[in-house]
C-alpha positions as MATLAB code, in Angstrom:
seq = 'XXXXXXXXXXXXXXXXXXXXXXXXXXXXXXXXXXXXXXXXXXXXXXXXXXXXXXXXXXXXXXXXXXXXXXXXXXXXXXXXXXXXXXXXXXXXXXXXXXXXXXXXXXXXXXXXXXXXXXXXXXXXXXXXXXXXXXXXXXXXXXXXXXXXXXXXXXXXXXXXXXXXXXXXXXXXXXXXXXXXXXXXXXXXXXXXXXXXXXXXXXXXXXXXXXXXXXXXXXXXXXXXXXXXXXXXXXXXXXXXXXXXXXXXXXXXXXXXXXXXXXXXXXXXXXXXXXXXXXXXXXXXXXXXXXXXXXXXXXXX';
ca = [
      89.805  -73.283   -4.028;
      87.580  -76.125   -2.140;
      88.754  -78.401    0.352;
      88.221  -81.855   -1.707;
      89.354  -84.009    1.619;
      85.775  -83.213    3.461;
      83.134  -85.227    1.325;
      80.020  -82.979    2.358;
      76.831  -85.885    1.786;
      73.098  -85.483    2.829;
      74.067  -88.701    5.166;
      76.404  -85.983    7.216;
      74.046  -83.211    7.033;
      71.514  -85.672    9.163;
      73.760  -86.476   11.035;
      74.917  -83.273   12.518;
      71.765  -82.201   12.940;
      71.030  -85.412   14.558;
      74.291  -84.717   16.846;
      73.370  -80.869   17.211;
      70.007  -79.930   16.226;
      68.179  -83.224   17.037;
      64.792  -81.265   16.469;
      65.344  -80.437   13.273;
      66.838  -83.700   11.878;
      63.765  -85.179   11.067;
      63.165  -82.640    7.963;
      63.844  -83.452    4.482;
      67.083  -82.289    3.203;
      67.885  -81.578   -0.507;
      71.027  -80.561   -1.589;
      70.910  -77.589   -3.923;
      73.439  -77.195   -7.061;
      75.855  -73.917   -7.107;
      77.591  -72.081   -4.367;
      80.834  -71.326   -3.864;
      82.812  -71.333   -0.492;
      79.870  -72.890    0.931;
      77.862  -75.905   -0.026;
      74.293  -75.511    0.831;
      71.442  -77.716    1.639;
      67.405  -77.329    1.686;
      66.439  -78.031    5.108;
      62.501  -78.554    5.475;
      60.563  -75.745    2.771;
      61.929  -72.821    5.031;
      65.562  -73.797    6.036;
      69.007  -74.140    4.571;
      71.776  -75.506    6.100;
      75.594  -73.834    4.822;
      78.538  -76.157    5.079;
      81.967  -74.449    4.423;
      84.159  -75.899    2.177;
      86.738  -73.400    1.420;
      89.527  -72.012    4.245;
      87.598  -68.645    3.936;
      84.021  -69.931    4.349;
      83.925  -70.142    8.680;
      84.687  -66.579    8.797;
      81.919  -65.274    6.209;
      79.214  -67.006    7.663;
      80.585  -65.633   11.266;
      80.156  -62.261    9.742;
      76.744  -63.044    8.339;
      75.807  -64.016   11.504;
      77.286  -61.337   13.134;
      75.353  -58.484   10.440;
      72.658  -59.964    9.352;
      70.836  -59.490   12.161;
      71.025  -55.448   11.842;
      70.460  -55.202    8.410;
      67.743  -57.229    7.357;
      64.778  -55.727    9.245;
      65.319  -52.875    6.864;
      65.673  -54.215    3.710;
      63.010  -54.451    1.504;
      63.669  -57.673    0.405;
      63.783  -60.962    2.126;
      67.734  -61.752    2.321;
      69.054  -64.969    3.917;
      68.921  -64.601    8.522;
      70.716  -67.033   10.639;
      68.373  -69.495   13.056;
      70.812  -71.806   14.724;
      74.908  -72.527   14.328;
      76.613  -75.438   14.252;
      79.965  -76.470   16.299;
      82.848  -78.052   15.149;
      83.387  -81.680   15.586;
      84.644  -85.080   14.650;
      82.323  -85.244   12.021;
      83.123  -82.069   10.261;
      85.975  -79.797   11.426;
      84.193  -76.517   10.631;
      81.308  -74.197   11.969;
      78.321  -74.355    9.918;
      75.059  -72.125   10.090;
      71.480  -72.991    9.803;
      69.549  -69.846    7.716;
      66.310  -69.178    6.707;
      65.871  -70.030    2.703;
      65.056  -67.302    0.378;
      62.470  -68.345   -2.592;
      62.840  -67.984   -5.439;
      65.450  -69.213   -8.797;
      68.482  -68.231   -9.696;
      68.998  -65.606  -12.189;
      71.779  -67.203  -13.798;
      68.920  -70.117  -13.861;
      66.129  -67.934  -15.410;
      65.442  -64.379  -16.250;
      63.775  -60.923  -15.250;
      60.698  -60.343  -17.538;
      59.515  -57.454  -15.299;
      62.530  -55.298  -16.349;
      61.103  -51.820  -15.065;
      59.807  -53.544  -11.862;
      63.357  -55.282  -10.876;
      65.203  -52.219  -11.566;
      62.554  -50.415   -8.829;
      63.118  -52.907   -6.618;
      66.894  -53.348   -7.367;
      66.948  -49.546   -6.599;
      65.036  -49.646   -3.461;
      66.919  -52.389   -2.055;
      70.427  -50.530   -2.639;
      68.979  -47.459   -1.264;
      68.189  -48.686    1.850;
      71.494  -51.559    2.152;
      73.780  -48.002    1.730;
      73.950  -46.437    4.585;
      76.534  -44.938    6.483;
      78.011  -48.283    8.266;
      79.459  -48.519   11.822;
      83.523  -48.048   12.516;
      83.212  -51.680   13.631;
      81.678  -52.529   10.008;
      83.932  -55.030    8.656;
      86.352  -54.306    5.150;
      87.393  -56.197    2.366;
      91.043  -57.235    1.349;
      90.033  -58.332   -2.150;
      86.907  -55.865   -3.048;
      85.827  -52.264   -2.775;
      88.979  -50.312   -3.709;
      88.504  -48.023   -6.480;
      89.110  -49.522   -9.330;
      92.346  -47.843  -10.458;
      93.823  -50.400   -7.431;
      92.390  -53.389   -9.246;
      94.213  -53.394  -12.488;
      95.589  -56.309  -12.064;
      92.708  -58.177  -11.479;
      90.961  -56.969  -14.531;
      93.992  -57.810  -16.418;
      93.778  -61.387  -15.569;
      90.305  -61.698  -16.602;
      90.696  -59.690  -19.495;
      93.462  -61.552  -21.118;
      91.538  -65.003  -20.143;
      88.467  -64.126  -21.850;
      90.406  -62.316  -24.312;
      87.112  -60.728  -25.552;
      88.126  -60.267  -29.409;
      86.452  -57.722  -31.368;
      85.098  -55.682  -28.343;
      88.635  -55.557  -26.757;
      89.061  -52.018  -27.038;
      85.427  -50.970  -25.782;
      85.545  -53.191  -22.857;
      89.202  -51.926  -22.259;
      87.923  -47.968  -22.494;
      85.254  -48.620  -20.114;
      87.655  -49.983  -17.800;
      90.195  -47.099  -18.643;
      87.296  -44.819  -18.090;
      86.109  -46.039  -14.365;
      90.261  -46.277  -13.236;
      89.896  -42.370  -14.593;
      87.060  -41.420  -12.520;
      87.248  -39.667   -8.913;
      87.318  -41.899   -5.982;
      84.373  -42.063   -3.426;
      83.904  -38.987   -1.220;
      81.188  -39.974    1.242;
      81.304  -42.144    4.000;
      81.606  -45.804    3.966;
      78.662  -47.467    3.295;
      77.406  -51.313    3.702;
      77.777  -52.748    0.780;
      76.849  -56.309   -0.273;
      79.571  -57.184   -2.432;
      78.990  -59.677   -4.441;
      75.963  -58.884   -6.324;
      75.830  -61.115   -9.436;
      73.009  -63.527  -11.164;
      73.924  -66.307   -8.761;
      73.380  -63.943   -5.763;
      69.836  -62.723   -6.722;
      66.787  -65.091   -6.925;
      63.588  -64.005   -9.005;
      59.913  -64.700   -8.867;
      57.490  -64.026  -11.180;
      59.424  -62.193  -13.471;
      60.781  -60.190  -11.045;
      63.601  -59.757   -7.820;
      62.568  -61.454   -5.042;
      65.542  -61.413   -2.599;
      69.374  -61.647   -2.459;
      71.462  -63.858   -0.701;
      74.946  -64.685    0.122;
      76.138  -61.325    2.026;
      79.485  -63.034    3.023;
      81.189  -60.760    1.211;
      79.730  -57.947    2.855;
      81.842  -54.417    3.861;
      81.851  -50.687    4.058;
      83.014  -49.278    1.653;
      82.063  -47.500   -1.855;
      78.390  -48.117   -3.025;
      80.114  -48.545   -6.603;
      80.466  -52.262   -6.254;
      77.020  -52.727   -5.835;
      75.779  -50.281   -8.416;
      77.566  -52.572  -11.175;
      74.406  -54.737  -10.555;
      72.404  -51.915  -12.645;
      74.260  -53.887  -15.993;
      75.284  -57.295  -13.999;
      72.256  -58.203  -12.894;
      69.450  -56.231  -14.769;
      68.117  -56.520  -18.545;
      68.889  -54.474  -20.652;
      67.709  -50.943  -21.098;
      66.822  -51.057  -17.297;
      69.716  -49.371  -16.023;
      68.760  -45.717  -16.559;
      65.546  -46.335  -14.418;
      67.249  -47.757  -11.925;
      69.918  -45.248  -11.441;
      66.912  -42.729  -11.873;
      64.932  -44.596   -8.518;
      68.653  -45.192   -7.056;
      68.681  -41.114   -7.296;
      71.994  -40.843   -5.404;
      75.118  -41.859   -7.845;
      76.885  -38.781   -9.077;
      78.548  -39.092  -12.506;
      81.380  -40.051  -11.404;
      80.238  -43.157   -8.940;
      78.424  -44.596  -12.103;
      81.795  -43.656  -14.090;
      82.852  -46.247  -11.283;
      80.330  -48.559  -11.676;
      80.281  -49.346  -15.192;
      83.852  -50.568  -15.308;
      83.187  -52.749  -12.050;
      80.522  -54.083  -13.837;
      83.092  -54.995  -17.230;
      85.368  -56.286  -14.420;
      82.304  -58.660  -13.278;
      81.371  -59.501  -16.545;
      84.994  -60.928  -17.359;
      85.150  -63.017  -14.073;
      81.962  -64.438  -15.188;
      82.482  -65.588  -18.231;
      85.940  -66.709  -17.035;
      83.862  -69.067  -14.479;
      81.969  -70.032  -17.401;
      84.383  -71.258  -19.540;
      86.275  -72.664  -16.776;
      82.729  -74.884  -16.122;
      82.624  -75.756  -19.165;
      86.305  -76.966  -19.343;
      85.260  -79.432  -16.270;
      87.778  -77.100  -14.045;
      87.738  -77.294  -10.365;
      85.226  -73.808   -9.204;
      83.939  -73.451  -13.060;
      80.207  -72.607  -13.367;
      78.815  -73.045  -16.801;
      75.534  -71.167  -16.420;
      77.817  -68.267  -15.091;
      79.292  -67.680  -18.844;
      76.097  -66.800  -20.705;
      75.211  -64.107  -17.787;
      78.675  -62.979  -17.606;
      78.261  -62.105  -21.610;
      74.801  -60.526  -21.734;
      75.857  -58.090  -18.901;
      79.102  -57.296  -20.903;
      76.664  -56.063  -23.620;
      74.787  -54.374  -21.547;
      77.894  -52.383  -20.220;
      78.803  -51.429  -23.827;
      75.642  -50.680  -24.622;
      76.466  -47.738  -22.440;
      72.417  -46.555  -21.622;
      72.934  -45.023  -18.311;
      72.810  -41.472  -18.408;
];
């Protein structure tokens, strides 16, 4: 999953940006806890540098670079935008980016008080992120297939959560979405990988999203999951009210992305707290309130 041969310290940070960057070396840096294929730094109060430590890593932040550029003038919150890129070199073997830093915490560090507000803004955001995308858009190999292609993924989580007494409501939400008719528009950009990790709050509220590496065309579906992933509960009906263009059968969709979400998440969770190489612990606890908001079923 990482690449445990590259150490990736503050010490190197300073010094690439001493190598590369010279006029930026001289803010302080602050390494900040989570992330996945990259590790990520706090460069100065308005920077962040991104250091890749998975095979994959290189080539999402070259497509963040690459997209980022287009979308964010239109989005209606502040998302992450590249400033400067970093070369390979003796000191570190991959690219690396330099972005602007989003405020804000965590969700799966807090929570959203302002539920009615977030699920506006939520809802605004999407509306505006899905819209017909480019032929040269990029696609994902592991994300954005209807679900009915993805049974084996929700399988794997299922059976390694093994959620107990709500095994057969998760499962008929899941049976449910692989039921429901595939997307019929065009593809759309999509962010991907919208979970509590992925969205940072303020004041109660969403304040911007981050991490678009996973980024494609594709069926809005995958992000709409973040109406039960990401918001409290009882919000989802507003925001699929504001959202105002998911037909039945997209939310159909949705829901049971959002069980499949749930299930990795709490799979991270326990794997964190197991100690196991890629486990998040604070991921757990968000991964099972959002799987009780998807059987709570309030979206219609």
């Amino acid at each position: 999953m990482t690449d445990s041969e590259i150490e990736i310290t503050a010490d190197l940070v300073h010094d690439l940006l001493q190598e590369q960057h010279p006029d930026l070396a001289g803010l302080a840096i602050r390494e900040v806890a989570g992330g996945w294929d990259n590790q990520q730094w706090r460069l100065g109060d308005k920077l962040a540098v991104r250091t890749p430590r998975t095979e994959r890593a290189p080539d999402l932040q070259r497509k963040e670079c690459r997209w980022l550029p287009v979308l964010a003038p239109r989005l209606p919150l502040p998302v992450p935008s590249p400033v400067r890129t970093g070369e390979p070199s003796a000191r570190f073997p991959r690219p690396w980016t330099i972005m602007t830093w989003v405020p804000g915490e965590p969700l799966d560090h807090t929570s959203i008080s302002r539920g009615d507000h977030a699920a506006d803004t939520l809802a605004g955001f999407l509306r505006a992120l899905h819209v017909e995308a480019p032929a040269e858009a990029p696609t994902s190999s592991d994300r954005g297939a209807h679900p009915k292609k993805c049974t084996d993924g929700f399988d794997h989580f299922f059976q390694a959560v093994a959620p107990g007494g709500i095994a057969d409501e998760v499962r008929a939400v899941w049976d449910d979405a692989v039921a429901a008719p595939e997307w019929e528009g065009p593809p759309v950009w999509v962010h991907g990988d919208l979970h509590p990790a992925n969205v940072v709050v303020s004041d109660g509220t969403l304040s911007g999203v981050i991490d678009f590496g996973d980024m494609f065309a594709g069926d809005p579906a995958w992000d709409l999951a973040a109406a039960w992933v990401v918001l409290p509960a009882g919000a989802a009906p507003r925001f699929f009210d504001v959202y105002a263009h998911a037909d039945e059968a997209t939310i159909r969709r949705a829901r049971g992305l959002a069980a499949l979400k749930s299930l990795f998440l709490m799979l991270m969770g326990q794997n964190g707290d197991r100690g196991l190489p890629g486990g998040k612990p604070t991921w757990g606890p968000a991964g099972q309130a959002a799987l009780d908001r998807v059987l709570r079923g309030d979206f219609m």
